[in-house]
N, C-alpha and C positions, 0 to 999 in steps of 0.2 A: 201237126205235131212235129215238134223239134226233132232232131237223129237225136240229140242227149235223152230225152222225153221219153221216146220212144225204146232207147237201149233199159234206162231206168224201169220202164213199164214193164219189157223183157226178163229183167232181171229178176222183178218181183215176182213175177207169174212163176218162175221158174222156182223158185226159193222155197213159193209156195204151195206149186206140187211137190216138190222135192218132201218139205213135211209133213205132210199129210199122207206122201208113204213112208215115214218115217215108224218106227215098231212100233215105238213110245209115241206115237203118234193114236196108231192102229187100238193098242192094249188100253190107251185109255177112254178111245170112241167105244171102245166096246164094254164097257162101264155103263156108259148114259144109257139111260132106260130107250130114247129114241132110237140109237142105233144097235138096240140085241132085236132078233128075229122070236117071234113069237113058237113056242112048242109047239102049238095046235095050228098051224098054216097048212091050208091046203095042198095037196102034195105038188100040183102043179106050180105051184110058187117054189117051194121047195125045189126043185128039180131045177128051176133058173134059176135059181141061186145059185146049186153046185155048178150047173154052166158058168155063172159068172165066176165064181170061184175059179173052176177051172183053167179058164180064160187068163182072168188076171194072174195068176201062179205060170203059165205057158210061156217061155224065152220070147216068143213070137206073140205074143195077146200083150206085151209091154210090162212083164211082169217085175215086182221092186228089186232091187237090185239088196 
């Protein structure tokens, strides 16, 4: 792979995380029927979830700026 190719590839990747924590990003995933969490999950799923939550919202777990 080229250094331009490569920068290019870089770029994208980054552009692309960048949107996707984007709010309007976030508010509209959370729309689609695939991405809501079901009421009735067992609570142990539940509970990893608020850990990831957690996690992701933490200065230090890389949370969105």
């Amino acid at each position: 792979m080229t250094r331009n190719k490569g920068e290019k590839t870089e770029r994208l990747a980054a552009e692309v995380k960048r949107q996707f924590g984007a709010e309007a990003t976030t508010r509209f995933l959370r729309t689609l029927p695939a991405f809501r969490t079901e009421a009735d999950i067992p609570d142990r799923f539940r509970k990893l979830l608020d850990r990831l939550d957690g996690v992701e919202s933490s200065p230090a777990g890389g949370g969105r700026r």
